[in-house]
C-alpha positions in Angstrom: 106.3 97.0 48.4 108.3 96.4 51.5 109.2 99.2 53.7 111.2 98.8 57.4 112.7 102.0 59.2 114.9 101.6 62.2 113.0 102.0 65.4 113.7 103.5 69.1 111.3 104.9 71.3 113.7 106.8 72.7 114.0 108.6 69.5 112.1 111.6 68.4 112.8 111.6 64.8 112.3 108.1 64.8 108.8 108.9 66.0 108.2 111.7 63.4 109.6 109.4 60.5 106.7 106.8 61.1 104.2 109.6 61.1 105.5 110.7 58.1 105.9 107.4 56.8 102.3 106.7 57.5 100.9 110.0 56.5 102.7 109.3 52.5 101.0 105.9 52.5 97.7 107.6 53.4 97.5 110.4 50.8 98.7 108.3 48.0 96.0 105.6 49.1 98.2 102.8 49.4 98.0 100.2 52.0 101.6 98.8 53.0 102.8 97.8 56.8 105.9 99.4 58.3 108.0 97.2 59.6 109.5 98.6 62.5 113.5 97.4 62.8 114.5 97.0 66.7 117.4 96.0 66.6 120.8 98.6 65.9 123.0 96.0 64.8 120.6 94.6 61.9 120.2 98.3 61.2 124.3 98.3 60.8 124.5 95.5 59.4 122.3 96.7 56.2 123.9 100.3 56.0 122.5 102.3 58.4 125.0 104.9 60.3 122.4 106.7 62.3 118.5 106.7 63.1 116.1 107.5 61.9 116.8 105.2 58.9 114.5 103.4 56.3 114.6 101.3 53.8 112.1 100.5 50.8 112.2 97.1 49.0 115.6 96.3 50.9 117.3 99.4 49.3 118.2 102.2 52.4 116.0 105.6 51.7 116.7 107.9 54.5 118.7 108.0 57.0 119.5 110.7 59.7 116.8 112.9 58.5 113.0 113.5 58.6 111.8 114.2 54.8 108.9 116.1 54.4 105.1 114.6 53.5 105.9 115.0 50.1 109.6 114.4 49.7 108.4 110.9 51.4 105.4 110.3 48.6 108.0 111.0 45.8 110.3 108.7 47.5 107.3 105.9 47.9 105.9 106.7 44.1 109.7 106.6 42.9 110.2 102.6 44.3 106.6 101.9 43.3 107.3 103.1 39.5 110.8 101.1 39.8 109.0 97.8 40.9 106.4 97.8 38.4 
């Protein structure tokens, strides 16, 4: 599984995305990095309109938003079940 968000520092919700992001993989005991996206005009270029946006195997999640814990574990258990 491959999961990227679109990253500033200067952005809260980008902030509370990764915790939330992290916090997912945690409770449903899955070990996956988070690639963190830098740059706004690859985040453009593959869809994204506004932060905080993220993407799981190349296919754009969330954007714009914070999800809650477990909206974000459906979200992470929905790609995983699609992969297998």
């Amino acid at each position: 599984m491959k999961i990227e968000m679109f990253y500033s520092m200067s952005c809260g919700k980008c902030r509370m995305l990764e915790t939330v992001v992290h916090t997912a993989l945690e409770d449903l005991k899955m070990d996956v990095e988070v690639e963190k996206l830098l740059n706004p005009d690859q985040a453009m270029q593959r869809g994204a309109m506004s932060q905080p946006a993220m993407w799981i195997n190349d296919k754009l999640i969330v954007q714009g938003r914070v999800p809650l814990v477990s909206e974000m574990k459906e979200m992470i258990m929905k790609a995983r079940d699609e992969q297998a």
